[in-house]
C-alpha positions in Angstrom: 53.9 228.2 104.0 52.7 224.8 104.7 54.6 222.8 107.4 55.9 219.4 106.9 54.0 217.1 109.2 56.4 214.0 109.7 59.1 211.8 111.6 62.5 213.2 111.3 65.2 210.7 112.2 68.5 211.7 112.9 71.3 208.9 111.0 75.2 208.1 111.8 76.5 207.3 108.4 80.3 207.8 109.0 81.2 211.0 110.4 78.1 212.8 109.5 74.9 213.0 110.7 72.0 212.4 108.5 68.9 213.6 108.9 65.7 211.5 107.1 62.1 212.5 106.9 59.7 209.7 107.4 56.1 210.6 106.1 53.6 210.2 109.4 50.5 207.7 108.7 48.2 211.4 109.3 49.9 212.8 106.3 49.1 209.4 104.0 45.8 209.4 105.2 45.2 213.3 104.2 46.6 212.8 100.9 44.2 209.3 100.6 41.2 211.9 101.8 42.8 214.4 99.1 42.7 212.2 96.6 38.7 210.9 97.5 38.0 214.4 98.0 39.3 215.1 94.3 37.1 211.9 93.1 34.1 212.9 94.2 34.2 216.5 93.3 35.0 215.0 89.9 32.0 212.4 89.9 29.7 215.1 91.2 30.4 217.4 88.2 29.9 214.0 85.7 26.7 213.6 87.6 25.7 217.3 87.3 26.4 217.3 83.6 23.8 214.4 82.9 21.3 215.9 85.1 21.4 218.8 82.9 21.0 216.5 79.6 18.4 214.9 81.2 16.8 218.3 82.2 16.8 219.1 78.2 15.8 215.8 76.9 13.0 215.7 79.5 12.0 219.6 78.4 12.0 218.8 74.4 9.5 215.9 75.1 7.3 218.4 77.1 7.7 220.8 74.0 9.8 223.3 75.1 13.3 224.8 73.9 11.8 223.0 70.3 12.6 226.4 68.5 16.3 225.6 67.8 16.1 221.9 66.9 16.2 220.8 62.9 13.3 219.3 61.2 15.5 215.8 61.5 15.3 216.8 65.2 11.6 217.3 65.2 11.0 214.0 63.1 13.1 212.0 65.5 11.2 213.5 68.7 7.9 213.1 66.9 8.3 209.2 66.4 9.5 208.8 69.9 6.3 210.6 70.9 4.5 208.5 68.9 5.9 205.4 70.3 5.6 206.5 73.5 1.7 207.4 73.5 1.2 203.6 71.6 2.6 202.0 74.9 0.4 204.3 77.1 -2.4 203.8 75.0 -1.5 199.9 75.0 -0.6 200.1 79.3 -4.3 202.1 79.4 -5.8 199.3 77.7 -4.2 196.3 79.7 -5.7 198.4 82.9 -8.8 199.1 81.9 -9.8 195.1 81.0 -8.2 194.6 84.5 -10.2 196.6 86.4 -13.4 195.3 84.6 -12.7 191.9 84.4 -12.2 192.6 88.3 -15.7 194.2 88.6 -17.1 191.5 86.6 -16.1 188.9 88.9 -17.5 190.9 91.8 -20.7 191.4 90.1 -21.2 187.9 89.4 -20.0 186.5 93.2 -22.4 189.1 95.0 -25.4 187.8 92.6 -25.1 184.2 93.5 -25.3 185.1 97.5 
């Protein structure tokens, strides 16, 4: 049994005594707590569910667990794919004129000394 954890104050109303219960500040705070407890357990769980989306989604792009999706599926993965390797290809690109036009530069400054 869980014991009430508060203020009783004793009332004369008339003839009768009257007993009140005044909830202490320790009990507030515990439910408060209670309640944050309750909220986080429930924003963990969200967070846990997108984890393990993410965990699929991140697995179908590195081909595995394909077996089970449609060809609509496949089609849709396959033009992300695509997209994905034009940007790489494109990022690749952009790095490699960097680093060349940075070598170039160094080439030509150590020939005029």
């Amino acid at each position: 049994m869980r014991k009430w954890k508060g203020i009783v104050k004793t009332k004369l109303i008339g003839k009768r005594k009257l007993e009140t219960r005044e909830m202490s500040t320790s009990l507030r705070t515990t439910r408060g707590s209670e309640q944050r407890r309750l909220q986080c357990l429930q924003d963990i769980q969200k967070l846990q569910e997108e984890i393990k989306l993410l965990q699929i989604s991140n697995e179908k792009l590195n081909g595995v667990g394909l077996d089970d999706m449609s060809f609509t599926e496949l089609a849709s993965l396959g033009s992300m794919l695509d997209e994905g390797f034009r940007i790489v290809d494109e990022q690749l690109d952009n790095a490699h004129e960097e680093i060349t036009t940075k070598q170039v530069k160094i080439i030509i400054l150590s020939s005029k000394f």
